[in-house]
N, C-alpha and C positions, 0 to 999 in steps of 0.2 A: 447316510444320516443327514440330516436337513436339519442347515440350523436355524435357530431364532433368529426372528428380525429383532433389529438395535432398535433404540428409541427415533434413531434419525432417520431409519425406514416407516416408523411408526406414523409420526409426523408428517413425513411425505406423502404415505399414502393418506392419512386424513388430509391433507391439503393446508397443511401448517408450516409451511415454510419455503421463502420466510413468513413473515416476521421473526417466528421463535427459532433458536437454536435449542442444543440438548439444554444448557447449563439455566436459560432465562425461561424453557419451560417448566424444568426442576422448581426452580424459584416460583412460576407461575402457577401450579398444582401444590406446591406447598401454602402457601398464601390462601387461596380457599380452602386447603383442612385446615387451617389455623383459623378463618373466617370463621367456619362453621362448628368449629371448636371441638374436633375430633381429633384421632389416633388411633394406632395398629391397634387392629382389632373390628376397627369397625368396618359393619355392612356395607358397600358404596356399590348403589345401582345407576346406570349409566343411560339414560333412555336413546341414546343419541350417540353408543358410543365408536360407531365406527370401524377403524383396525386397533380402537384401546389405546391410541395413545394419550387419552387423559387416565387410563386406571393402570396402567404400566409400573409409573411411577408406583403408584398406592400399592400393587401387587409386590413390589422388589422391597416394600417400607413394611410389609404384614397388616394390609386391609384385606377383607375378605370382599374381594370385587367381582361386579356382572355386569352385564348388559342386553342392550338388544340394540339392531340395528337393521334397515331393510335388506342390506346387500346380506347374500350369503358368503361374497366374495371377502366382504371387507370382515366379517364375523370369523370366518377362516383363520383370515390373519390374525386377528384378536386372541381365538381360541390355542393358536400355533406361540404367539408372544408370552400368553400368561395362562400355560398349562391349568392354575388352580382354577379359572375363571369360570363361571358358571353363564353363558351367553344362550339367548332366541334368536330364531328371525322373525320380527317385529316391527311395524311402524309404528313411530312413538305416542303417537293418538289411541291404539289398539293396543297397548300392551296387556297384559294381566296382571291386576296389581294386590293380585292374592297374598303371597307371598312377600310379607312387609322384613324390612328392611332400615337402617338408619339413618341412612342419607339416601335419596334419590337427586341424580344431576343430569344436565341435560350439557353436556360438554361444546355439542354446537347448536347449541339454543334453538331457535325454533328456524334454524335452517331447511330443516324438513318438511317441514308445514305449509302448506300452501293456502291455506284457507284460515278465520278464525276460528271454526270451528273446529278442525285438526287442531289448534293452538291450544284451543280450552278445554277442547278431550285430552290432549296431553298432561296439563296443567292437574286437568281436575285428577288422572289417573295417577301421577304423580306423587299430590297431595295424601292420594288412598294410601300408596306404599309405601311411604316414608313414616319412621317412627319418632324422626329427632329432626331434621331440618333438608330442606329443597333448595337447589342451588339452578340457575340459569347461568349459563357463561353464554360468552362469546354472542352476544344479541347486537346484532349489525339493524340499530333504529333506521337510518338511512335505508337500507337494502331489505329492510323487511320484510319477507317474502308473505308472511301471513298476516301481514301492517299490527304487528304486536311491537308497542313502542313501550318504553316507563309507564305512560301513562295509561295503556292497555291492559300491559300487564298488572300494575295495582290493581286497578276493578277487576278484574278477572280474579286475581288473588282473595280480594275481598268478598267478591261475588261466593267464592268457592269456600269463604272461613278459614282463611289461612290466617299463622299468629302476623307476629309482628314481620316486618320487611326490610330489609336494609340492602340500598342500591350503592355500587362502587362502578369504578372503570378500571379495567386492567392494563397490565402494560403498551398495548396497542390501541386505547382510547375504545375499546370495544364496552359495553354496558355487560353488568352480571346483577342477579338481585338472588339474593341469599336472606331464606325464609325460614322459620322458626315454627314445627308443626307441635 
């Protein structure tokens, strides 16, 4: 029998630690469902989400969580961590965003993306599946990879009709922007 991976393998393998431990990610994925003003129950789609360690938590609380992510490796481990989970293999530009949902999150921001065009297909695809609000974490403005900054990202949001926008920094100075569809 083969067990589940902990949250501290989870985090390893997405490449979160450090900075976080188990207890200050708890804290940290609590803090955006409270942002985004949800509870068990709700739909939380991951476009970004790796081996699941931001829907881990949400899963062990009673969210009904999924994802997509390119690796089929890292999707494995996701699907192996949070048996209920509903996961693709996906790049977050490409997803289908048939199948709408309450939150759509992008857990490592536009990590992925190499281009803005990748960024704003993500964005705009994002926008389509979410029924209540869209969350960006972990957007390293510095290291940008698809130079999607604050201020990218707003026009993009706008561009695309998104509601209102409200930008925070999380415990690592890392930028999040938490959108209201």
């Amino acid at each position: 029998m083969t067990s589940l991976p902990d949250i501290d393998a989870l985090l390893q393998r997405d490449g979160r630690v450090p900075p976080f431990s188990e207890s200050s990610w708890f804290d940290h994925v609590e803090r955006v469902v409270a942002t985004l003003d949800v509870g068990p129950g709700t739909r939380v789609w991951d476009v970004t989400c790796g081996a699941g360690s931001f829907l881990w938590p949400l899963a062990q609380n009673g969210y009904i969580v999924g994802g997509c992510d390119g690796s089929p490796e890292r999707l494995q481990t996701a699907s192996t961590a949070i048996p209920g989970g509903v996961f693709a293999v996906s790049e977050p530009w490409a997803f289908n965003p048939a199948d709408p949902v309450d939150v759509v999150v992008a857990s490592r921001g536009f990590s992925d993306c190499s281009s803005s065009d990748q960024a704003r297909g993500m964005v705009a695809r994002m926008l389509a599946k979410a029924t209540h609000a869209v969350a960006f974490l972990d957007i390293d403005e510095e290291q940008a990879p698809a130079g999607v900054d604050r201020v990218r990202l707003f026009r993009m949001l706008a561009e695309l009709g998104a509601g209102s926008v409200q930008f925070e920094h999380d415990a690592t100075g890392r930028l999040m922007a938490f959108v209201k569809v």
